[in-house]
N, C-alpha and C positions, 0 to 999 in steps of 0.2 A: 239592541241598544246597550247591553251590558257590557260592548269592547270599549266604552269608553276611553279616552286616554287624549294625553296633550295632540293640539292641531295647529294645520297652519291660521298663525294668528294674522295675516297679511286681509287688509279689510276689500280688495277686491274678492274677495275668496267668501265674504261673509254673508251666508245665507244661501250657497250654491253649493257646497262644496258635499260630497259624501258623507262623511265623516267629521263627527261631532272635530267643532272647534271651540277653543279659547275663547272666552267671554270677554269683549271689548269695549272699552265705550263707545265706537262706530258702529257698535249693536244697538244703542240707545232710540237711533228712530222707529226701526223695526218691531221693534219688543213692546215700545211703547205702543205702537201704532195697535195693535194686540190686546193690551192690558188695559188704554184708554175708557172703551166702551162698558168692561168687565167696572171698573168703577164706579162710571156714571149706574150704569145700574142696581148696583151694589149700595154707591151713597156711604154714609155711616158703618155700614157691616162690612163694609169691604176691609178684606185680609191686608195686613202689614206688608205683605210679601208679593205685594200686585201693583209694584212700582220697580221698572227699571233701576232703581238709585238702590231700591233694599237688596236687589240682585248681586248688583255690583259687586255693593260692598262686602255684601258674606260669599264672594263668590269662590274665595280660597276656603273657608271653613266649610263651606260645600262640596268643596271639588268640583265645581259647576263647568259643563261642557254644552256646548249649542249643539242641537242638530236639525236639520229642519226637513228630512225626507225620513219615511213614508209622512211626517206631521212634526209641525215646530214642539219644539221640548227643549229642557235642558236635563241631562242625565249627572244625578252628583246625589249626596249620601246627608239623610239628615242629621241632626243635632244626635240624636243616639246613634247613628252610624249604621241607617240600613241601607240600602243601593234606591233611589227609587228615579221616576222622571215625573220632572215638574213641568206638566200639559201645557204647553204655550197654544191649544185649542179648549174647544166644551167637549167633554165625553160624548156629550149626547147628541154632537155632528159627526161621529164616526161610525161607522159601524163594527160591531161587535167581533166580527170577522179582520177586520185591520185594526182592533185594538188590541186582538189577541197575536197580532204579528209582530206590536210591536216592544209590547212587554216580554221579558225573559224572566225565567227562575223563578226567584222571590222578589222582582223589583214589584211596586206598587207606584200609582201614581198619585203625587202631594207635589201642592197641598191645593184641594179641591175642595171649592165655598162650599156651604151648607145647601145652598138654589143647587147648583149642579148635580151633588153627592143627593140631596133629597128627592128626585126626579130618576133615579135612577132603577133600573129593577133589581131588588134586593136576592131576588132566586138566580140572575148572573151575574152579580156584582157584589163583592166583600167591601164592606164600608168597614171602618173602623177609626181612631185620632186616638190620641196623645194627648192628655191633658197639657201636658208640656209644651205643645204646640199652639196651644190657643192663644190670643190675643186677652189682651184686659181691655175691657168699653166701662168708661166712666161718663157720668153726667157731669158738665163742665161747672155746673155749681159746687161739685163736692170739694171741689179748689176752690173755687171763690170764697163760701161762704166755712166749710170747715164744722156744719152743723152735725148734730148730732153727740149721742156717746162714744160712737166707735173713732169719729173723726176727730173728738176733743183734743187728743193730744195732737196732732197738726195741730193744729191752732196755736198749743202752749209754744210748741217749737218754734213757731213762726213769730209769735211774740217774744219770744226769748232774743231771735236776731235782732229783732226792731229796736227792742229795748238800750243795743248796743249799737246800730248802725241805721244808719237810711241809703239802704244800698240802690243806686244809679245804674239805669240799666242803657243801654246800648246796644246798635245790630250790630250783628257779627259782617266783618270787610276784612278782604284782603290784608286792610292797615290794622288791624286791633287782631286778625286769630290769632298768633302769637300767644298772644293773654290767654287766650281759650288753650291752645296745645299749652301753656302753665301749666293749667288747671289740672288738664289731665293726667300731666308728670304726674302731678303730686296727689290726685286719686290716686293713682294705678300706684304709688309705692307706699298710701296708707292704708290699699288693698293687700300690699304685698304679694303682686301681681307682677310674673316674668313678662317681659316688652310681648304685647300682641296678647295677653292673657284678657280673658272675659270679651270684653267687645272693646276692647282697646286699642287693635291695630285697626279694626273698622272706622270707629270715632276717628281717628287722626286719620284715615284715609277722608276721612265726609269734609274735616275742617278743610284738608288740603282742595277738595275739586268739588265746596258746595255749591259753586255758579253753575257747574258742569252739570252737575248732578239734581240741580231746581231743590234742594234746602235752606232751609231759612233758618236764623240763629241769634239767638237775643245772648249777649253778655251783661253779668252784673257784678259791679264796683263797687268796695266800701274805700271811698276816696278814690285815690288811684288802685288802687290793690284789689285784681281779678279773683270770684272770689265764687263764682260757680257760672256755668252756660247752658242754653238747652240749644238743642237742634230740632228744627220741626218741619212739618210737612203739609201744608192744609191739601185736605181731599175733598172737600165742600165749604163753601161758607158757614156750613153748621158741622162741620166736624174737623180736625185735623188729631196727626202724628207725632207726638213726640220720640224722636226718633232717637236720641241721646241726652242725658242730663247727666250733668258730673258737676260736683262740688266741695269744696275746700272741707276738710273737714272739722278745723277749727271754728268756722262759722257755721255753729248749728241752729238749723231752723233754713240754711240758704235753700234747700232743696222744694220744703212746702212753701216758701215766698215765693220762689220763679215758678211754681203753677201755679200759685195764688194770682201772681201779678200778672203772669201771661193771659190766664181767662179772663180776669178782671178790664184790662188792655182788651179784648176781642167780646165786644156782648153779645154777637149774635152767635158766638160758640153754643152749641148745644153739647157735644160728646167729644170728648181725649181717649184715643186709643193709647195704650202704653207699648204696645207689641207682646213678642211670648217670651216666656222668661229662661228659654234656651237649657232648661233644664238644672238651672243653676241656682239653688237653695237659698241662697240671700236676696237674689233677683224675687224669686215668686212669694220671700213671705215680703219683701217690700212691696210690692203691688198688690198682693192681696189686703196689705193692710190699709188701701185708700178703699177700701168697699167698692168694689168692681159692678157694675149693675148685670153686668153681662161678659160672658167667655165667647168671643168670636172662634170655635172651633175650626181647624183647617184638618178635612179627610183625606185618609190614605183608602184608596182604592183598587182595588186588585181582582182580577176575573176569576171564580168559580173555576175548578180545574174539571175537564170534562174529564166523561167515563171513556173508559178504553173500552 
């Protein structure tokens, strides 16, 4: 599996072919048809990274390649840059003997839920993760209501907007992204962030194809003037994804209102994943700083080298 490399992207060819190919959207039924059940099971704990749409989008920051003989995979390189394949099966339907066919070298396979990785035999199988990789799971109150000490300042911030504005919210269509790809201009150069930097060529890929892709997107207006958006994803009626939020950043406090507002808006929300913060220092102390109740870990697994 380690010859990865560009294929033909021609969508007759997708799901047949030898040789890892190009990741398509005409991949979208098959991947899903896969990842669907992994879900449902999963519920709330389910991995960021077990929807076709998350695929997609980091499919260039991965170097993601399909392959689907000896076992569906995609072979591409994580956030730190190791080789590995991401099991589009459960470990624990193969046997040991064609799992060890079809990893090489050093690759490992990620990212494998906690159910999977914890059922496994720890005397042939190397479990390990990345704190980096994990997911944030919040309790959808910690938005809404902002209690406590550690959450007090949310709360100032969000009052701080209010105090200036009563921002107007709207879904995101066809007619209004616009406003949203604004928004994100003008993040990405108060980040001081080169085009495509952080997850910003991803974000403008989600605004461009979120029908395509099953995202949902709330924009908010102080008057006419777009002034942050989130992008989400429900995986339950008691839990969803926020998949992207970006905000002006002269309007401070817009970031804690649009979780405020959005869980507030959806009551039977129980839990907001935030996804994993890709390794990138500003990302994971802003999420850590909503009091995370729980780290969704995603394992890297890799077979015990036998004796010679």
């Amino acid at each position: 599996m380690n010859d990865c490399a560009p294929g033909d992207d021609d969508p007759k060819h997708a799901l047949t072919m030898e040789r890892p190919v190009l990741l398509g959207l005409h991949h979208a039924e098959q991947v899903e048809s896969i990842l669907i059940p992994w879900r449902r099971e999963l519920q709330e704990r389910c991995v960021s990274d077990f929807y076709f749409s998350n695929i997609y989008l980091f499919r260039h920051v991965h170097a993601y390649r399909l392959s689907v003989k000896p076992q569906p995979c995609l072979c591409g390189l994580t956030y730190d840059g190791k080789a590995h394949l991401f099991p589009l099966f459960k470990l624990s339907d193969v046997s040991v003997a064609e799992l060890r066919s079809i990893i090489k070298g050093d690759e490992f396979f990620y990212p494998v839920s906690e159910q999977v990785a914890g059922a496994l035999d720890t005397g042939i199988f190397r479990i390990e993760w990345n704190d980096a990789d994990a997911d944030y799971l919040y309790p959808a109150d910690n938005f809404r209501y902002y209690k406590g000490s550690l959450l007090r300042k949310k709360k100032s911030l969000m009052r701080q907007l209010l105090d200036v504005a009563s921002p107007e919210v709207r879904a995101l269509s066809r007619i209004n992204r616009g406003d949203a790809l604004e928004i994100l201009a003008q993040w990405g150069k108060s980040k001081a962030l080169l085009p495509g930097g952080a997850d910003e060529g991803a974000c403008r890929e989600a605004l461009m194809r979120f029908d395509e892709l099953s995202l949902n997107g709330l924009i908010y207006y102080f008057g006419e003037t777009p002034i942050g958006f989130l992008m989400y994803q429900e995986t339950s009626h008691r839990s969803s994804i926020i998949r992207f939020a970006k905000g002006v950043e002269a309007f401070k406090g817009i970031y804690q209102y649009m979780f405020h507002n959005y869980c507030m808006s959806n009551p039977a929300l129980d839990w907001i994943n935030f996804e994993q913060d890709m390794g990138l220092s500003n990302f994971r102390q802003t999420k850590k700083s909503y009091q995370p109740e729980a780290f969704l870990k995603k394992y890297r697994v890799s077979l015990h080298r036998l004796n010679n």
